[in-house]
N, C-alpha and C positions, 0 to 999 in steps of 0.2 A: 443715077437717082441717089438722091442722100437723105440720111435719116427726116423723118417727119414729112416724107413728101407720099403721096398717094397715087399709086397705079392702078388704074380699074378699081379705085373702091378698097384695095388693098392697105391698110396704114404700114409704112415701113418702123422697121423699133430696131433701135442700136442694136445691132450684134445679130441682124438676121440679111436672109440672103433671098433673092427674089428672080424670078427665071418669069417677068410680065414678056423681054423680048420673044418667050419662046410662048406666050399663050400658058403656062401655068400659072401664075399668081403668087405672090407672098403664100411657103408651106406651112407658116406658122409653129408654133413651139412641139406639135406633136405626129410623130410618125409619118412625116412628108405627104402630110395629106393638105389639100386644098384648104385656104381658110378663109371661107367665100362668107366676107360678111359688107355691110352694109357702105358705102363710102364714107371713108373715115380720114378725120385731119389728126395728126399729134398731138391736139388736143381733147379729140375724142377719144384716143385708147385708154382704155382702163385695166387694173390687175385682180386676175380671178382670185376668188376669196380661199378657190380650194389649191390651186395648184400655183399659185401667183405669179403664173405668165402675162403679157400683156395679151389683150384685142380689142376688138374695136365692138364693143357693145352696142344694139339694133337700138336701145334706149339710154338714159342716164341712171336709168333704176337698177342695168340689168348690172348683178355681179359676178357672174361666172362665162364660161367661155364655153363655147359649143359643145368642146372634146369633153370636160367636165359634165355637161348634160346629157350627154349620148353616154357616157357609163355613169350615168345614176347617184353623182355627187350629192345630191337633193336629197335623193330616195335613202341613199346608205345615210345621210345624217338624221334625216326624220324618223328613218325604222332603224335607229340603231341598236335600241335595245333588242328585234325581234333578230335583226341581220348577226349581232354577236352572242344571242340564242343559241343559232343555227348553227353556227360557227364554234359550238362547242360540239356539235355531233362533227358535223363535215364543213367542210370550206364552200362559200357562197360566192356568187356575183350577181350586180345588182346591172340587168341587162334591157339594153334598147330593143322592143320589139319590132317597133314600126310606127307609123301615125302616131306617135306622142303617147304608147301606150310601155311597158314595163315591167318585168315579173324577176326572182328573185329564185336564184338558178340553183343547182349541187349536181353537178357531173362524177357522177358515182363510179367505183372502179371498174364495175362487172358492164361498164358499158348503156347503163341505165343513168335518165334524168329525173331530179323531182324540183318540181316548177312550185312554188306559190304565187298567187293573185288575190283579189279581193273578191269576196263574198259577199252574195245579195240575196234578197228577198224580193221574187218578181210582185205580180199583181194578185198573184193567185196564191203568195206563201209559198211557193215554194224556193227552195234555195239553190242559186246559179251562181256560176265563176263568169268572175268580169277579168280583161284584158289592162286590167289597170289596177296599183298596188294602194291599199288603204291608207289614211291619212295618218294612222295611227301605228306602234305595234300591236297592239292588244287587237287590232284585224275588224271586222271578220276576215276569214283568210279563207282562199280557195286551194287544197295540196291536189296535185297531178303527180302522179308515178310513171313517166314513161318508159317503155323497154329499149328504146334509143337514146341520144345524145343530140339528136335534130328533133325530138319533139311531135314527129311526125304520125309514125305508129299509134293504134289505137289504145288508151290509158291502161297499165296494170291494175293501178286503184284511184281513186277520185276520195277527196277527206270534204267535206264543207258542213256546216261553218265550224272552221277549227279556233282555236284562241291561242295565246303565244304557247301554252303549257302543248296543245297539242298538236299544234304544228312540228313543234320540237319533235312530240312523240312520233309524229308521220314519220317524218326524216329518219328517226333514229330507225325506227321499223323497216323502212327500204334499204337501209346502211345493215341492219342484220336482220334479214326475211325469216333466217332461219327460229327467230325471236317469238312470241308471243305480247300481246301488250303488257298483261301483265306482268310478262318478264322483264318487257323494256322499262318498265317503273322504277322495277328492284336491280335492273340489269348497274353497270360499269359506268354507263354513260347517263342512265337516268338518273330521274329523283332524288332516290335513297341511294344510289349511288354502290348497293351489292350485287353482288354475281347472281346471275341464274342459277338455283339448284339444279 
C-alpha cells in the first residue's frame, strides 16, 4: 500500500505504518489506538488545528481529530479562563465522560476527586448538576467532592450554582479541608492572597 491509498476507510499519510493485513487499521498519530474514521481518499485528510496531525475528517467543516475531542481540546479552549483558574489552586483535566458528555477533573493527593459540570435550574427552581460542561466560564458550574478518584462514592460536598470566583473557592477548600472559607479568601492561594491567622 503506498501513501494516499485507502484501506477499510483508513487514509494512509506519509510517514505512518498500517497492520489492514492483520485486521487492525491505520493506528493513527496517537497512542496506537485504532483511528476508525470515515472512508477517506488523500485528498480528504485534513490537519488538527490542536495537535496538527493529519485525519480524515467525517466532514469538510470538521477541524480537529477524534483523540483531540475525546480529551476536551474544545472544552479546555472555550473554558480557558475558568480551566487556568483552577489550575492555580491544583492541576485539572478536561475529561470524556461518555455519550458526548464532559466534566473538568482535579485528582487530589489524599486520594480524593473534585469534578465540575454545568449548573441548572429544573422546572420547579431548583438547582441541579448536568453531565455536560457550560458554554462559558463564568458557569453556572456544578463542584462534586468525591472521597475517591473513580467518582464513584457517595459526594463529600455538592457546590451549585457556583461562578468562576467560587468554583476556585470549592477547589481550593477540598485542597485544604482543614481551611475555613473565610480562611480560604485570605488564605496563600486565595484572593488576597495572606495566610490564615
Amino acid at each position: 500500500m503506498t501513501t494516499g491509498e485507502s484501506c477499510r476507510g483508513f487514509a494512509m499519510v506519509k510517514g505512518s505504518s498500517t497492520f489492514c493485513d492483520k485486521g487492525v487499521g491505520h493506528t493513527g498519530p496517537h497512542s496506537g489506538r485504532p483511528f476508525n474514521g470515515p472512508r477517506a481518499s488523500w485528498e480528504d485528510t485534513a490537519i488538527c488545528r490542536f495537535c496538527d496531525q493529519p485525519f480524515a475528517p467525517p466532514t469538510r467543516e470538521t477541524d480537529l481529530c477524534r483523540h483531540c475531542y475525546y480529551n476536551g481540546a474544545t472544552h479546555r479552549e472555550n473554558l480557558k479562563a475558568f480551566v487556568e483558574a483552577l489550575e492555580a489552586v491544583h492541576p485539572v483535566a478536561v475529561e470524556h465522560t461518555g455519550g458526548g458528555c464532559f466534566w473538568i477533573r482535579a485528582s487530589l493527593e489524599d486520594g480524593s476527586a473534585v469534578v465540575f459540570t454545568m449548573a441548572y435550574q429544573d422546572r420547579t427552581g431548583q438547582w441541579q448538576g448536568e453531565g455536560i460542561l457550560p458554554e462559558t466560564s463564568a458557569g453556572p458550574w456544578y463542584g462534586v467532592h468525591y472521597p475517591d478518584t473513580d467518582c464513584q462514592e457517595d459526594p463529600l460536598r455538592e457546590g451549585l450554582p457556583l461562578d468562576l470566583a467560587g468554583a476556585v473557592q470549592f477547589l481550593g477548600l477540598a485542597c485544604h479541608p482543614e481551611w475555613t472559607a473565610e480562611e480560604w479568601d485570605h488564605g496563600p492561594d486565595g484572593p488576597d492572597g495572606n495566610a490564615p491567622a
